[in-house]
Chimera marker file (.cmm) of the C-alpha trace (Angstrom):
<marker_set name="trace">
<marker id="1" x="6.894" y="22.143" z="4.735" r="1" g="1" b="0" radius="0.5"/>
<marker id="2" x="3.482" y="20.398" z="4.709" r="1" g="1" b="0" radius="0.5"/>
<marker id="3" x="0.923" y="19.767" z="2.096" r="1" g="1" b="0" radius="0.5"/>
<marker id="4" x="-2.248" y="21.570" z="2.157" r="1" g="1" b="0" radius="0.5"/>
<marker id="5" x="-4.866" y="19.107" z="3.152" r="1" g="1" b="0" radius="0.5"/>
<marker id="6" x="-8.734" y="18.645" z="2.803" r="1" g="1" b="0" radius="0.5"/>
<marker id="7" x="-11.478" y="16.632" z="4.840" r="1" g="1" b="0" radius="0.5"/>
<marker id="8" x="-13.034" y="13.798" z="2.556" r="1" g="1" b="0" radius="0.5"/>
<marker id="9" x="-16.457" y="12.516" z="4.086" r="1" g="1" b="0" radius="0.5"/>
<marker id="10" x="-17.999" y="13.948" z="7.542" r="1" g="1" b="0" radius="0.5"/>
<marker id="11" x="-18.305" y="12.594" z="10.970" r="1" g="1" b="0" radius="0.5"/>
<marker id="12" x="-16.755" y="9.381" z="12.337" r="1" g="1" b="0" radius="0.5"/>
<marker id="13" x="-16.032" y="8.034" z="9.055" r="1" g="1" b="0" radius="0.5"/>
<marker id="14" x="-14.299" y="11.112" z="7.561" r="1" g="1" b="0" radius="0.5"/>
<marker id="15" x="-10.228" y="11.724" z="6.192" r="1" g="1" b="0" radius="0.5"/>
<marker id="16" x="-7.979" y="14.435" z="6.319" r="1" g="1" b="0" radius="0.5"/>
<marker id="17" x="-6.011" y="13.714" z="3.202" r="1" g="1" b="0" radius="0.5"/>
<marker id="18" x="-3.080" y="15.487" z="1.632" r="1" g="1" b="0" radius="0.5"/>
<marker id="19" x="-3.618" y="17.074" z="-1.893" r="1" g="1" b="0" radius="0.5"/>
<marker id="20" x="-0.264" y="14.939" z="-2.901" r="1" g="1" b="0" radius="0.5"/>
<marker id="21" x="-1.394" y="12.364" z="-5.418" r="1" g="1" b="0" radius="0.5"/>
<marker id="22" x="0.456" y="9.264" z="-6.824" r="1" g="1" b="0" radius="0.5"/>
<marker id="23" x="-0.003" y="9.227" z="-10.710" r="1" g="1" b="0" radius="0.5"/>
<marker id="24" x="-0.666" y="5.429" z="-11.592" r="1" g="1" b="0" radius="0.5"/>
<marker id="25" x="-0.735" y="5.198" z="-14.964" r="1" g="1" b="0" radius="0.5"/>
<marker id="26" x="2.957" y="4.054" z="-15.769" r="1" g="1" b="0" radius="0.5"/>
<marker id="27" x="1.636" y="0.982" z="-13.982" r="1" g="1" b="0" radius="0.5"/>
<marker id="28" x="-0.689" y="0.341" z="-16.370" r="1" g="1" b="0" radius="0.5"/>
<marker id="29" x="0.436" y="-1.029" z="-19.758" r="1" g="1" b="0" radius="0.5"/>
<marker id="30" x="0.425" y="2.543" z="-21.385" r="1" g="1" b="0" radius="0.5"/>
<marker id="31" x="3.848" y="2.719" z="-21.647" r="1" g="1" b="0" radius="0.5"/>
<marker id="32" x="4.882" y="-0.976" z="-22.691" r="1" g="1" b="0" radius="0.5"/>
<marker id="33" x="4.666" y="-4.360" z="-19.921" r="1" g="1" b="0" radius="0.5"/>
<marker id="34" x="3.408" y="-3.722" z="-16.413" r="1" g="1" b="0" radius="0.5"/>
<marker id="35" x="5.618" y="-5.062" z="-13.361" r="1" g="1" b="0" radius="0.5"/>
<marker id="36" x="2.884" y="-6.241" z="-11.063" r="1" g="1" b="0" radius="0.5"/>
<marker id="37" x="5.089" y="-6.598" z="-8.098" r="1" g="1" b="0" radius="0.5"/>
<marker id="38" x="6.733" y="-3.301" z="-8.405" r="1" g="1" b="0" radius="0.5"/>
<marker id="39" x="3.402" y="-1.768" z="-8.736" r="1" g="1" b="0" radius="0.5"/>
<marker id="40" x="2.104" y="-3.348" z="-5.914" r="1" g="1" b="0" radius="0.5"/>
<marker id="41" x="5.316" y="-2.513" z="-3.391" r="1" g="1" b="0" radius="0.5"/>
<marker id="42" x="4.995" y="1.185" z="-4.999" r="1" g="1" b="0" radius="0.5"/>
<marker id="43" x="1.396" y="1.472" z="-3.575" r="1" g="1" b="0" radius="0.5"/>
<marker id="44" x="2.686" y="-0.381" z="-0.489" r="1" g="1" b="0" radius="0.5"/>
<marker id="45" x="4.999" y="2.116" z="0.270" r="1" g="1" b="0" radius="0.5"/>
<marker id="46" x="3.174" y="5.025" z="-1.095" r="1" g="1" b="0" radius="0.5"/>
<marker id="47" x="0.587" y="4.638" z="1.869" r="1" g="1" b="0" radius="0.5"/>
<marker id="48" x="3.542" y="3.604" z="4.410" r="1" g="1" b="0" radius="0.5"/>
<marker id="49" x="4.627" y="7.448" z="3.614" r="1" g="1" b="0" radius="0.5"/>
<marker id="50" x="1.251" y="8.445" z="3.716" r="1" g="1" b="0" radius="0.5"/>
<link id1="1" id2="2" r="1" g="1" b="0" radius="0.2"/>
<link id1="2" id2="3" r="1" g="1" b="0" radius="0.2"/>
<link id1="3" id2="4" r="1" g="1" b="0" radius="0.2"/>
<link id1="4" id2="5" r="1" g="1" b="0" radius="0.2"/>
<link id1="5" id2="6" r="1" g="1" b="0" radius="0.2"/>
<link id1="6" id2="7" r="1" g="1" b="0" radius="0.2"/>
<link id1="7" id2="8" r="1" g="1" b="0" radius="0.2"/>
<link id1="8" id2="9" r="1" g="1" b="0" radius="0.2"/>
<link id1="9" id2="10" r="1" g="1" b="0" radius="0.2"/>
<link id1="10" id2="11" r="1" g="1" b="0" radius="0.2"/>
<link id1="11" id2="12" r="1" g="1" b="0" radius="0.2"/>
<link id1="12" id2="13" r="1" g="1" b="0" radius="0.2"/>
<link id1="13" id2="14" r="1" g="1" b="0" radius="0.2"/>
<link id1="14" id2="15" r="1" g="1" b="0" radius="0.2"/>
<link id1="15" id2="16" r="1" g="1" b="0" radius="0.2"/>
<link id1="16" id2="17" r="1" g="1" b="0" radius="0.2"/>
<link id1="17" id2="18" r="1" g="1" b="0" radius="0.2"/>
<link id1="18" id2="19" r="1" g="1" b="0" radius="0.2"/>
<link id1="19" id2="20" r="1" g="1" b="0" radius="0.2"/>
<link id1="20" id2="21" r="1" g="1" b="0" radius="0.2"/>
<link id1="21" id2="22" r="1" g="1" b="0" radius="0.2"/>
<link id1="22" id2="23" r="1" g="1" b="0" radius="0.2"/>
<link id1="23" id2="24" r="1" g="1" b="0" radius="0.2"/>
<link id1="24" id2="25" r="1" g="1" b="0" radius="0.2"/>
<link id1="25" id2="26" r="1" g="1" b="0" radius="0.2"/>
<link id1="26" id2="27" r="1" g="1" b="0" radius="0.2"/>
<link id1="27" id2="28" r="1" g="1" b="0" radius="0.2"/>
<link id1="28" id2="29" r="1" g="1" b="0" radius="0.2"/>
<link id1="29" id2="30" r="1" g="1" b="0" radius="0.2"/>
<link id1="30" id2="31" r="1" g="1" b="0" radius="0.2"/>
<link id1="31" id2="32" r="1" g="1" b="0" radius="0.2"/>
<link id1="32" id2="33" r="1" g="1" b="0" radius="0.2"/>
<link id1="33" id2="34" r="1" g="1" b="0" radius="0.2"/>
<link id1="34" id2="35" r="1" g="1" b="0" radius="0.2"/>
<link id1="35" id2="36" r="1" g="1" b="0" radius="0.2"/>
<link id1="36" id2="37" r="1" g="1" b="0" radius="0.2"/>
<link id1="37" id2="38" r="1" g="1" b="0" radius="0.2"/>
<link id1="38" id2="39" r="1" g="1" b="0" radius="0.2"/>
<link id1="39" id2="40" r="1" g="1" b="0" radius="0.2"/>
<link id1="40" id2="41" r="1" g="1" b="0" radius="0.2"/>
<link id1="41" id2="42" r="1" g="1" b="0" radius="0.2"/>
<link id1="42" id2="43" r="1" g="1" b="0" radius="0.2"/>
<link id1="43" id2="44" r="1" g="1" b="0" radius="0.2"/>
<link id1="44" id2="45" r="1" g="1" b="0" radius="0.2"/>
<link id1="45" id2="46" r="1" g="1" b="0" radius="0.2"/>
<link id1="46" id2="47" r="1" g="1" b="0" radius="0.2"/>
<link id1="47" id2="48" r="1" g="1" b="0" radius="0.2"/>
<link id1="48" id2="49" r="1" g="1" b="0" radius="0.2"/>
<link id1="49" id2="50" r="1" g="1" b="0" radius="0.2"/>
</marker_set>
């Protein structure tokens, strides 16, 4: 099963990017103290998955 997808931009410069979002606010400090680091490797691998 894939995601539905949509074109962002136009010509050379433009993405095809999944409608799949990553919520970030429970890396903020909404919910108490903010872990940097596992922020940072959650984005890292976020985009590795694409």
């Amino acid at each position: 099963m894939s995601l539905p997808t949509r074109t962002l931009g136009t010509g050379s410069t433009a993405l095809e990017v999944s409608a799949q979002g990553l919520g970030g606010m429970g890396m903020s400090m909404v919910y108490g103290t903010r872990n940097d680091e596992e922020s940072t490797a959650t984005l890292h691998r976020a985009l590795e998955l694409g």
